[in-house]
PATORSE-260124 format. One record per residue (C-alpha): residue in one letter; x, y, z. Coordinates in steps of 0.1 Angstrom, whole numbers, m for minus. Layout:
BEGIN
site code=A&x=X&y=Y&z=Z
...
//
This chain:
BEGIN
site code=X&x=m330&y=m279&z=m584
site code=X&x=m325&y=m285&z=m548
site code=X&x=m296&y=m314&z=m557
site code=X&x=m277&y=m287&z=m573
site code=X&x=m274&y=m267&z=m546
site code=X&x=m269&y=m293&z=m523
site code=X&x=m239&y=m301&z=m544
site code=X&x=m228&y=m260&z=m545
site code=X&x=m228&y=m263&z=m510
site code=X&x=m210&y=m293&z=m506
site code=X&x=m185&y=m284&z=m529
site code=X&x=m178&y=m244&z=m515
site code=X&x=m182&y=m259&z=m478
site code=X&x=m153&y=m285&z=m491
site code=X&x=m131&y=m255&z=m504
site code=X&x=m138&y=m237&z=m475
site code=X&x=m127&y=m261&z=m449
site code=X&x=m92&y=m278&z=m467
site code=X&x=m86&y=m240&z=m475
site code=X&x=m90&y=m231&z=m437
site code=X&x=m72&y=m259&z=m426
site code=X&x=m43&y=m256&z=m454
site code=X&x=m37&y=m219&z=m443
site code=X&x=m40&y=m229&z=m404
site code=X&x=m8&y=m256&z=m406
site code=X&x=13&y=m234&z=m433
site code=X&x=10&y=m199&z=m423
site code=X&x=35&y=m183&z=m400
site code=X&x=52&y=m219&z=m397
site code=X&x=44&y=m254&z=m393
site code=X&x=43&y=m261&z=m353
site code=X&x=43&y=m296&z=m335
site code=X&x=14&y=m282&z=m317
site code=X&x=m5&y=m276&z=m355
site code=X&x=7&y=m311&z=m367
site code=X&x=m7&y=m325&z=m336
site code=X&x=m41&y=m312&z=m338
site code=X&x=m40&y=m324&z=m377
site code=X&x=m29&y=m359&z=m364
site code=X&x=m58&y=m362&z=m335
site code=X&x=m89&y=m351&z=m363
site code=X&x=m76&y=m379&z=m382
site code=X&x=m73&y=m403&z=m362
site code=X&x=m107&y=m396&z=m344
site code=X&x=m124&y=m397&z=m377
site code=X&x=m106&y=m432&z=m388
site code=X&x=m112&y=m445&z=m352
site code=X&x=m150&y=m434&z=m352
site code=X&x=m153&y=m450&z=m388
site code=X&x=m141&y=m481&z=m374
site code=X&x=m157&y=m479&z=m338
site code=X&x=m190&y=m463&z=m344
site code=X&x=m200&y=m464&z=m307
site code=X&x=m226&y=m436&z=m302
site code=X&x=m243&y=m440&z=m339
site code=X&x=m250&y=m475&z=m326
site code=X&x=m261&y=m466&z=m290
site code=X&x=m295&y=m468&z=m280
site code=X&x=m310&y=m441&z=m260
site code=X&x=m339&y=m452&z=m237
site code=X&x=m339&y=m416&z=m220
site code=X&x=m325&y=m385&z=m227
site code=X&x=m339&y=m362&z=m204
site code=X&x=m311&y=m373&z=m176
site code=X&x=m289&y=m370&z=m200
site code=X&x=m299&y=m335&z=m206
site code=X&x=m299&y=m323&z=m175
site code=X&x=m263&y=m336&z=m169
site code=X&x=m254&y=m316&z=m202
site code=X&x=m265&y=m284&z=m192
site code=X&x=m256&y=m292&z=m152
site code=X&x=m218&y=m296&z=m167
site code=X&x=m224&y=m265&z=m190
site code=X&x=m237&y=m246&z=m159
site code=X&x=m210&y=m261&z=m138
site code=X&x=m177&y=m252&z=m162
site code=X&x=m188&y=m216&z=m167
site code=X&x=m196&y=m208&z=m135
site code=X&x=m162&y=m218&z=m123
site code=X&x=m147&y=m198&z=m151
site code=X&x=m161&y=m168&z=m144
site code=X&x=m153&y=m171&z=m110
site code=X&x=m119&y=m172&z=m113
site code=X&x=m109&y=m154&z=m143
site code=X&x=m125&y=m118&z=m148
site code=X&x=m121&y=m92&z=m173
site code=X&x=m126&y=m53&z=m175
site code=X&x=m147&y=m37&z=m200
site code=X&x=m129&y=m21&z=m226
site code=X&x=m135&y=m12&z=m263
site code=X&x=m167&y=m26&z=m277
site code=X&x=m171&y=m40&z=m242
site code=X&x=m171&y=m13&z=m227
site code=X&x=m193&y=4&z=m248
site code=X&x=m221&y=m20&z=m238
site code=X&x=m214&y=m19&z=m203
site code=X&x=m217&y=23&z=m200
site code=X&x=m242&y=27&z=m222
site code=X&x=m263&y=2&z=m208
site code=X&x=m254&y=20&z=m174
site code=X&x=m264&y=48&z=m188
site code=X&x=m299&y=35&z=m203
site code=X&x=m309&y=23&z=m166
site code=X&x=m308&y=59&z=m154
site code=X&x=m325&y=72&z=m186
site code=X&x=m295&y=92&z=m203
site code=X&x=m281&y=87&z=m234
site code=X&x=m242&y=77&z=m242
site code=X&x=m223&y=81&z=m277
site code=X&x=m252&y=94&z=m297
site code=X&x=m233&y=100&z=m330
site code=X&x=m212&y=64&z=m325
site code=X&x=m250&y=53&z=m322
site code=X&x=m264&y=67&z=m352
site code=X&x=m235&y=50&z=m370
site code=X&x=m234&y=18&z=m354
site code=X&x=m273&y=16&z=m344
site code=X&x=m271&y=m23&z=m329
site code=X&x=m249&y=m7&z=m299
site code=X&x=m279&y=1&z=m289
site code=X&x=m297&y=m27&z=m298
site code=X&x=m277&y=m50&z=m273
site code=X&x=m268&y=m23&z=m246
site code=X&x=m311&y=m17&z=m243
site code=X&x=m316&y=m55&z=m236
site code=X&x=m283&y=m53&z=m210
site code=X&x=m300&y=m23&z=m192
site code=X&x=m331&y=m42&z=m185
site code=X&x=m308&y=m72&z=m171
site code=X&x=m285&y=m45&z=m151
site code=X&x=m320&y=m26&z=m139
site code=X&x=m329&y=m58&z=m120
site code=X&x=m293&y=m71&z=m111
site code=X&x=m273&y=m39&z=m107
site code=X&x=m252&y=m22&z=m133
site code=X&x=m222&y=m40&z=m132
site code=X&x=m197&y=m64&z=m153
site code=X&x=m211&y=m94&z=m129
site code=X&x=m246&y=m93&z=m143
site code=X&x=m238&y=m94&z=m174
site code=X&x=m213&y=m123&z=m170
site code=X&x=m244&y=m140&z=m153
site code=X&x=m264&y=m130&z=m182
site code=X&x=m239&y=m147&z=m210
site code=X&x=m243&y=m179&z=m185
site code=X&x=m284&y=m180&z=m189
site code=X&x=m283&y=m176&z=m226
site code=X&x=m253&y=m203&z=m226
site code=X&x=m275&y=m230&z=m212
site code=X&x=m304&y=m217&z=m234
site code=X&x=m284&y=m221&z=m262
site code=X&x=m278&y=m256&z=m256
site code=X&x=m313&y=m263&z=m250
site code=X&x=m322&y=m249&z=m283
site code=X&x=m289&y=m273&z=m297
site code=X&x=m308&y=m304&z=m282
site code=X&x=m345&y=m289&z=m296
site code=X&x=m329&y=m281&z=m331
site code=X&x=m312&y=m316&z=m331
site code=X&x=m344&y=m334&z=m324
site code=X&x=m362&y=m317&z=m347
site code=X&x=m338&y=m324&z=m371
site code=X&x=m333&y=m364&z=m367
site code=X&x=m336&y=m377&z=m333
site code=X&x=m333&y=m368&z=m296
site code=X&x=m299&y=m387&z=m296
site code=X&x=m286&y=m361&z=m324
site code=X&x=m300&y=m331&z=m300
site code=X&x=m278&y=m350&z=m270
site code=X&x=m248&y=m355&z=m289
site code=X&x=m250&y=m319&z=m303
site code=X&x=m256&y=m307&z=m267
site code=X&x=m230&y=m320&z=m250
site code=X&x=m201&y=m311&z=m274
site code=X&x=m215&y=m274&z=m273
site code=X&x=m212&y=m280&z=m235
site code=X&x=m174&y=m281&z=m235
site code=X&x=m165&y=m259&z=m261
site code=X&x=m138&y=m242&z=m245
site code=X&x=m143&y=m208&z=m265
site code=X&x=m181&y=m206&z=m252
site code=X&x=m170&y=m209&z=m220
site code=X&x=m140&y=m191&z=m222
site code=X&x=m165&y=m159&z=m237
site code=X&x=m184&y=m152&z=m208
site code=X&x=m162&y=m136&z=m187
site code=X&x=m168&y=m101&z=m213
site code=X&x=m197&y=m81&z=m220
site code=X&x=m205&y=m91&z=m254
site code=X&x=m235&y=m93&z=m277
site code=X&x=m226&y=m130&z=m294
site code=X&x=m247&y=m147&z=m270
site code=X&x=m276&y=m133&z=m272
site code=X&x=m274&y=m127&z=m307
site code=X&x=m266&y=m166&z=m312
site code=X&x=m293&y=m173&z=m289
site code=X&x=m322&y=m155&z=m311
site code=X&x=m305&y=m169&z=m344
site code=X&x=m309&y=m207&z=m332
site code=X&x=m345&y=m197&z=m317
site code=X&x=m356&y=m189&z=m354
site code=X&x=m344&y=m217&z=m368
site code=X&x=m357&y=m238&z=m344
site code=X&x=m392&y=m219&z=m350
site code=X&x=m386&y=m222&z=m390
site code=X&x=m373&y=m261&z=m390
site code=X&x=m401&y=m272&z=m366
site code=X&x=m423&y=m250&z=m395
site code=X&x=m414&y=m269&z=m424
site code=X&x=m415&y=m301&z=m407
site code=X&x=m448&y=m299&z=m389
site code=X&x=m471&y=m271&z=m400
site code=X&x=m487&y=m276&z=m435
site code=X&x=m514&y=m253&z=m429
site code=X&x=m508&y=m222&z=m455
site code=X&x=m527&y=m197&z=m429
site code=X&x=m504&y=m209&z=m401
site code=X&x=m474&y=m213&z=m426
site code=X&x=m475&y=m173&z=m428
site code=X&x=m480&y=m168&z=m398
site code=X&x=m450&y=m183&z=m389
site code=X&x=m430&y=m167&z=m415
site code=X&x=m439&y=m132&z=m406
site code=X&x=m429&y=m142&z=m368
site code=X&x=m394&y=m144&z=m386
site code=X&x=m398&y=m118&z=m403
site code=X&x=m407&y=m94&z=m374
site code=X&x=m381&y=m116&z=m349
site code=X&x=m353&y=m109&z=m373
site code=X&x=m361&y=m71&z=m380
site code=X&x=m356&y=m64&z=m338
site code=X&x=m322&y=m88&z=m342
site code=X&x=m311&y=m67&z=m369
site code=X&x=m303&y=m42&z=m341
site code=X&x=m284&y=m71&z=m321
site code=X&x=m260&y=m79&z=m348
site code=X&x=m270&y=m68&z=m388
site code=X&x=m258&y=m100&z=m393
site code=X&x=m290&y=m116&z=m385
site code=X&x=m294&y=m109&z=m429
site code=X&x=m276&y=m137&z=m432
site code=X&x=m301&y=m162&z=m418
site code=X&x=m328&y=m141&z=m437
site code=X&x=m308&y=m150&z=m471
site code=X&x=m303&y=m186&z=m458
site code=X&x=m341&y=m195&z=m450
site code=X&x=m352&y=m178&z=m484
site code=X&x=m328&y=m204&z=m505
site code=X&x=m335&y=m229&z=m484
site code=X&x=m376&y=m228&z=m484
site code=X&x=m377&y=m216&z=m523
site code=X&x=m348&y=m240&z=m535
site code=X&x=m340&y=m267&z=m514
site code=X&x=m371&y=m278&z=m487
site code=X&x=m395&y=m288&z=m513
site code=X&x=m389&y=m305&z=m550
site code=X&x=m416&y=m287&z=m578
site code=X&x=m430&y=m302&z=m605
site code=X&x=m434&y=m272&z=m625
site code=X&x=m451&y=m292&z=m653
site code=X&x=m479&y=m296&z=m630
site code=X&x=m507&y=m272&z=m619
site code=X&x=m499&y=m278&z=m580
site code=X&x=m463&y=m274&z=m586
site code=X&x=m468&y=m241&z=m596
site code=X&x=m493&y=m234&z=m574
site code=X&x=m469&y=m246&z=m542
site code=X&x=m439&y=m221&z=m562
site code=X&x=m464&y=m195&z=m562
site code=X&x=m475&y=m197&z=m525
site code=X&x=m437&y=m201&z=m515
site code=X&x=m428&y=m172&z=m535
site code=X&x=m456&y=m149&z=m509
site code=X&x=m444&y=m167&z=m482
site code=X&x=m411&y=m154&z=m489
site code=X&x=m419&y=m121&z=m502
site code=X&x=m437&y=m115&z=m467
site code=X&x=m408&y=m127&z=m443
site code=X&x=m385&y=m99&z=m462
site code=X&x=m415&y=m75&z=m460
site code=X&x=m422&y=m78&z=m424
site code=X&x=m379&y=m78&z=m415
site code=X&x=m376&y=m44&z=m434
site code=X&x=m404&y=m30&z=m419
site code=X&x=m398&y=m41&z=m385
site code=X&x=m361&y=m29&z=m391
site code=X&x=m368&y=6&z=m405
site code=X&x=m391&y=11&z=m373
site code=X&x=m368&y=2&z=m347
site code=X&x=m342&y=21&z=m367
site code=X&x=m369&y=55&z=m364
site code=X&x=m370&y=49&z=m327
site code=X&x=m336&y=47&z=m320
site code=X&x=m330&y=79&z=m342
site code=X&x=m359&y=91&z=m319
site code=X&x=m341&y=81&z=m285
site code=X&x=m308&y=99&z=m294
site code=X&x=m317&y=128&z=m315
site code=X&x=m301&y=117&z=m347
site code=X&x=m310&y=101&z=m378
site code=X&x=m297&y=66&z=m374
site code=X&x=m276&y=55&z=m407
site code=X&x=m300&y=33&z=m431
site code=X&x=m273&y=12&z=m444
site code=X&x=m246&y=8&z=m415
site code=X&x=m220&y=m11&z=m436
site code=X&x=m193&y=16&z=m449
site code=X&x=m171&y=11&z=m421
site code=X&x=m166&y=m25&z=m421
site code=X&x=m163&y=m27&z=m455
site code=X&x=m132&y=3&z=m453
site code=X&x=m114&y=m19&z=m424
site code=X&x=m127&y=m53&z=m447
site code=X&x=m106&y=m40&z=m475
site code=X&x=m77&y=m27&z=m455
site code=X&x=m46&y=m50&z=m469
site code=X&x=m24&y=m31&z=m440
site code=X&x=m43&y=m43&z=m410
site code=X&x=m53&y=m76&z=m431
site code=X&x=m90&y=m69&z=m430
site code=X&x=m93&y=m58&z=m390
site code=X&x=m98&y=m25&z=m372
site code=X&x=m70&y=m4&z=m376
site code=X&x=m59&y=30&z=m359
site code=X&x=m60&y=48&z=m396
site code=X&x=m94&y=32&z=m402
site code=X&x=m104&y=48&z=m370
site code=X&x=m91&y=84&z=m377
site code=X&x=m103&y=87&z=m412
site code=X&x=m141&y=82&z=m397
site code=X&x=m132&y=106&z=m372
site code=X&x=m122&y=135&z=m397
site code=X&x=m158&y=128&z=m414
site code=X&x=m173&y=130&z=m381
site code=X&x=m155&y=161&z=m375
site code=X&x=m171&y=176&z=m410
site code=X&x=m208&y=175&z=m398
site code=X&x=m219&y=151&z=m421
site code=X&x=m251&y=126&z=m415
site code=X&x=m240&y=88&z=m409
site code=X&x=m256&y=75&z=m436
site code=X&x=m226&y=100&z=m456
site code=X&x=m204&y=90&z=m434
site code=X&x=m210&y=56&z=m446
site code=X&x=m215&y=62&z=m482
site code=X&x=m182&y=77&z=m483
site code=X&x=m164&y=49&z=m461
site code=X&x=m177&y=26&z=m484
site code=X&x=m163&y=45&z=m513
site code=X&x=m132&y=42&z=m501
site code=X&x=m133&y=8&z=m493
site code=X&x=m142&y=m3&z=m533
site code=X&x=m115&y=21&z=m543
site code=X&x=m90&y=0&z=m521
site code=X&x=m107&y=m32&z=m540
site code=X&x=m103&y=m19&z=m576
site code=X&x=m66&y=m12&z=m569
site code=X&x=m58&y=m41&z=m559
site code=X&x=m41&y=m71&z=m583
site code=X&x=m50&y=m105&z=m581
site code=X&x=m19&y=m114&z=m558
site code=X&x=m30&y=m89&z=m534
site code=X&x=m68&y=m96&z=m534
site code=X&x=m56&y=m133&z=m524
site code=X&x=m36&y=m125&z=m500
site code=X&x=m54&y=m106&z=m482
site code=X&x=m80&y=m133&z=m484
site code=X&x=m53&y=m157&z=m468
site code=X&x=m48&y=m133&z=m441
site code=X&x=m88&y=m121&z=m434
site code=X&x=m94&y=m168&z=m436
site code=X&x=m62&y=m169&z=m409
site code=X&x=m76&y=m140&z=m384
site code=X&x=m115&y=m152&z=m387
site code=X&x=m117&y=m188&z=m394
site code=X&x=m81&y=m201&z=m389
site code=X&x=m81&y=m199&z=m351
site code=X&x=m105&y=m203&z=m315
site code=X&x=m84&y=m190&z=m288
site code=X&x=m94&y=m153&z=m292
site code=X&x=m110&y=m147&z=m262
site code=X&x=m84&y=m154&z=m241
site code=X&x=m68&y=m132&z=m259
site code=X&x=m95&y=m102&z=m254
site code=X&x=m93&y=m114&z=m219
site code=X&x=m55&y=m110&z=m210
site code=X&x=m58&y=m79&z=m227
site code=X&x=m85&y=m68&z=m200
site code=X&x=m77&y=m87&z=m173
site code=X&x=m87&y=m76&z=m136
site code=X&x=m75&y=m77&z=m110
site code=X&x=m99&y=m91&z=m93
site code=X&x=m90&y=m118&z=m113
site code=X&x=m82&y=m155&z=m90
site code=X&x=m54&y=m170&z=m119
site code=X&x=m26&y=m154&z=m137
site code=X&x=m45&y=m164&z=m173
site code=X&x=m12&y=m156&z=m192
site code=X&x=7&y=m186&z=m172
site code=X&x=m21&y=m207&z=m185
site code=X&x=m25&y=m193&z=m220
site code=X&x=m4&y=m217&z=m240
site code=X&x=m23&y=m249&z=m230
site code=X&x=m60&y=m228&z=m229
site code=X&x=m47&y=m218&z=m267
site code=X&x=m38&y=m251&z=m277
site code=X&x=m77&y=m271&z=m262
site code=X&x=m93&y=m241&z=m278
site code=X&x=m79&y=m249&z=m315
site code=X&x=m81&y=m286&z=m308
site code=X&x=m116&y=m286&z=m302
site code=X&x=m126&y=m261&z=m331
site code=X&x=m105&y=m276&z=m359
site code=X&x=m119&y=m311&z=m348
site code=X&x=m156&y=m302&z=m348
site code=X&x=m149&y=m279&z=m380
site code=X&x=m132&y=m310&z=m399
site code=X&x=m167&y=m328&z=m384
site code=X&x=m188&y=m308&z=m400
site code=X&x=m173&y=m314&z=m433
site code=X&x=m168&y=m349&z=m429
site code=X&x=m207&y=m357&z=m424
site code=X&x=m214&y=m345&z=m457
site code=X&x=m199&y=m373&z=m474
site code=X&x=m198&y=m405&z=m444
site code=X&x=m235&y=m399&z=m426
site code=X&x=m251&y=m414&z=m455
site code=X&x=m266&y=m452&z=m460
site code=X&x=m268&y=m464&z=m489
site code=X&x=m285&y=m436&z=m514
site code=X&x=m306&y=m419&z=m483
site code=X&x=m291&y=m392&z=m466
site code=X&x=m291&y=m384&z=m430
site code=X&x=m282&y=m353&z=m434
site code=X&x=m317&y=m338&z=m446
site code=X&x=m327&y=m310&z=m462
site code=X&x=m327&y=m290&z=m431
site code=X&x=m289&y=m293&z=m418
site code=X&x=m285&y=m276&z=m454
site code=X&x=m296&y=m240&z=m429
site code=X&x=m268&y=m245&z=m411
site code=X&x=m242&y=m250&z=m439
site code=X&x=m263&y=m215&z=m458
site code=X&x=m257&y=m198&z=m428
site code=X&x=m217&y=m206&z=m424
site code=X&x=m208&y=m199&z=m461
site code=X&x=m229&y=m169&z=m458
site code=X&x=m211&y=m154&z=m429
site code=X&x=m175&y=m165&z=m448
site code=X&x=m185&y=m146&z=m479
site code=X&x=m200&y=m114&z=m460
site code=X&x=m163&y=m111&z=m445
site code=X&x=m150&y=m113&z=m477
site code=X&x=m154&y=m85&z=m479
site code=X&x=m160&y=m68&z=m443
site code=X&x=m142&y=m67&z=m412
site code=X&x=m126&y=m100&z=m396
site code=X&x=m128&y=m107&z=m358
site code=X&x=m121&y=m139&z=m346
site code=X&x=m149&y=m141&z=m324
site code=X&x=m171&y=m127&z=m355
site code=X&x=m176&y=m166&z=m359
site code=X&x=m191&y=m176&z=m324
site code=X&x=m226&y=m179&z=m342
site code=X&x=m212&y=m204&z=m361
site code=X&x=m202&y=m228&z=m334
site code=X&x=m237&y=m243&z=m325
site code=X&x=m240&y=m248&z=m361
site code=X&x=m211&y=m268&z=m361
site code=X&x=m220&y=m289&z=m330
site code=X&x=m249&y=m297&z=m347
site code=X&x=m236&y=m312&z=m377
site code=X&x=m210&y=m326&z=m360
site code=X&x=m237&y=m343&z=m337
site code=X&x=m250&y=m358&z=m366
site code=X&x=m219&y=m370&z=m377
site code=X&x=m212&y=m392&z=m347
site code=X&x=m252&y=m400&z=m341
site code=X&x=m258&y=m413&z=m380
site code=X&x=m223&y=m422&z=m392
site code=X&x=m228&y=m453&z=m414
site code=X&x=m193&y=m460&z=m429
site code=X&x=m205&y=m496&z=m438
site code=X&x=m231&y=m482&z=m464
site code=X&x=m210&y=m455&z=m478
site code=X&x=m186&y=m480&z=m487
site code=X&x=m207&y=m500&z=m500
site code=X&x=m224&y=m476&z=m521
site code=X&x=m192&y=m462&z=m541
site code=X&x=m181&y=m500&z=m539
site code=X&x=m217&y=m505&z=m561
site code=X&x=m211&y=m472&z=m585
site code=X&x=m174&y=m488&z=m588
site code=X&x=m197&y=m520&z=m600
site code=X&x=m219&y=m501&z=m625
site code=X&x=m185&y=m485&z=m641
site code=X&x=m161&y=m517&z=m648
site code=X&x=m161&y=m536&z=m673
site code=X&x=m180&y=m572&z=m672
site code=X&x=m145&y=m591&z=m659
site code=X&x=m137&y=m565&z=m633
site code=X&x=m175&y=m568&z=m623
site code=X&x=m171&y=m606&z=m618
site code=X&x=m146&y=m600&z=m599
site code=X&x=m157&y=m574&z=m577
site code=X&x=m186&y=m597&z=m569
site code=X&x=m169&y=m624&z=m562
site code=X&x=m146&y=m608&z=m537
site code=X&x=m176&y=m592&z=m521
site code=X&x=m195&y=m626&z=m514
//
């Protein structure tokens, strides 16, 4: 079972990432700048194949090596925050007065709450960081700094856990200089903490799998996750996506049954509670936070939150994003009185009506389009920041924003190309170095593409994402082995030609 859905996954990711990269270089038009960031993944890969320098590099001491990581982290963010600053506005905004409001005990947006419940989520944990730092944009630029270097920590912990501490250090460092991460903390945003909690529980579940063969402690664990993920639900609901991800993973892919044997189903069985408890415990946990927030503002919060972003999703006019008629048509709903989870029943609706009259051509395009605005770029935030820039502000951003666009893309199509490429080159011989449990991270990404299938597209929708791909992609230049993949297919070549061709293939390889 589990090699058939390591080979689902392999071949979706595949489709996924030509697809992404086919639509990048042809839509709109072909640019010098798109053929050049084409050019330099290719030749990195072929150079890398040939000159495998880090895979054979031998790590005595990482901990300096860490700290030098997140010193550089620490060191590029904090100059980019200092001179380029941004004013709330939109979603940003919303954080930052809410939040405001929270430290003094009031209550902001009650309905848009009750619609949207995670707004709260996020703004709560921002009030506690702006009741000890003041209310202002600066602490929570600060605060997306913090969880930034905690993120890379838990890149190097994941990493190590994984492989090797020379994975983790790889993994770390290209996080380090991803320009979008540091180009993102200049806004009030709830990614990073959001990405934070997600790596801590898979960090908590790898290190489970891997080390704890206790049942008692085995639940234990899971129902952490459980509970963990029901308060992130109120971050970002797309925490459900990890849920999903560890449940095929742990029931399909982490262990191989022998269902013809008594422990085999016995190990199925116990797997299956496991299971049944971590979705237990996150619904629970959910539906409690979801009664105290309905508590806090005085409204029943909406159950299933998803109407909305499925309406905009589905919206071939504004190519699956936020639009202005999106926005009024929830208005007029508001205006009728009706309880958010109508509201959303009725957005929803609409949305699947706008699905079943589409045709084939349309539903593709608009596919195309929601791939393009979501996966097909990495420069967004600078973007969101010119668009809120302050004045405050100690560079012109817009005189830079060619060049800032261009490293941004770079990076991202490189590591995103990476991340595909290790699935086929990080192997020797018929043992793969990418386990079982880089399979999480690859759940997780084609989860979140076919969620937004669907649902609203943001660019910066994907930030969760880009640890994920810093870790494969850390395996890819820690484990490369081009030698014994070459050698293997060079061997199946063997086993398929016929007894002259084999002579000759073993003569020329002697």
């Amino acid at each position: 079972m589990d090699k058939i859905v390591k080979r689902i996954i392999i071949f979706v990711f595949t489709v996924f990432v030509v697809l992404t990269l086919l639509i990048f270089v042809l839509s709109d038009s072909i640019t010098a700048s798109k053929l050049l960031i084409i050019a330099a993944i290719a030749a990195v890969i072929v150079l890398y194949a040939k000159f495998p320098v880090i895979s054979e590099w031998k790590i005595n001491r990482t901990r300096p090596l860490l700290l030098a990581a997140a010193a550089s982290s620490l060191f590029l963010r904090i100059v980019w925050v200092y001179f380029v600053k941004a004013i709330p506005v939109s979603d940003f905004y919303t954080y930052h007065s809410l939040a405001g409001a929270l430290v003094n005990g009031e209550i902001l947006y009650p309905k848009f709450i009750s619609l949207f419940p995670h707004v709260f989520g996020y703004s709560k944990v921002l009030s506690v960081v702006y009741s000890i730092f003041g209310p202002r944009p600066d602490s929570a630029v600060a605060f997306n700094i913090a969880l930034n270097i905690g993120i890379l920590l838990l890149i190097y912990l994941i990493g190590k856990i994984l492989h090797d501490e020379k994975t983790g250090l790889v993994s770390a460092v290209i996080y380090a200089f991803w320009p979008s991460q540091i180009f993102y903390n200049s806004l009030v945003l709830t990614e990073p903490f959001f990405t934070f909690g997600l790596l801590f529980l898979i960090a908590v579940y790898l290190y489970a799998v891997k080390h704890i063969n206790n049942i008692i402690r085995r639940f234990a664990v899971f129902l952490f996750i459980g509970i963990t993920a029901g308060f992130l639900n109120y971050i970002r609901p797309a925490v459900v996506i990890l849920v999903i991800s560890l449940l095929i993973h742990y029931l399909l892919m982490e262990y191989k049954y022998n269902l013809r044997d008594k422990d085999g189903k016995t190990e199925l069985l116990i797997r299956a509670g496991i299971c049944v408890l971590m979705i237990v415990s996150y619904t629970a946990v959910s539906s409690f936070v979801s009664g105290r927030i309905g508590n806090r503002i005085g409204i029943e919060v909406a159950k299933k939150p998803s109407g909305f972003y499925i309406l905009a999703g589905l919206n071939i006019e504004s190519e699956g994003r936020w639009s202005e008629k999106d926005s009024v048509f929830l208005e007029s709903l508001i205006s009728e009185g009706l309880t958010s989870d109508q509201i959303h029943e009725q957005l929803a609706e609409t949305g699947l009506k706008r699905l079943k009259e589409m045709d084939l051509f349309s539903f593709i395009k608009l596919q195309v389009n929601k791939n393009k605005h979501m996966w097909g770029n990495d420069h967004k935030s600078i973007t969101y920041i010119q668009n809120s820039v302050s004045p405050a502000s100690r560079v012109n951003i817009s005189k830079h924003a060619v060049w800032l666009t261009f490293a941004a893309d770079a990076y991202y199509f490189l590591f995103l190309a990476l991340s595909f490429a290790a699935l086929f080159f990080v192997k020797n011989n018929d043992k793969e170095k990418i386990n079982s449990g880089s399979y999480v991270f690859y759940l997780y990404i084609l989860g979140t593409v076919a969620a937004h299938m669907l649902a609203e597209v943001h660019s910066r929708y994907h930030y969760p994402v880009i640890p994920l791909l810093c870790l494969v992609a850390g395996v890819f230049f820690s484990k490369l082995n081009m030698t014994g993949f070459l050698e293997r297919n060079k061997q199946k070549g063997t086993v398929l030609a016929s007894p002259e061709e084999k002579q000759e293939q073993s003569s020329s390889f002697r």
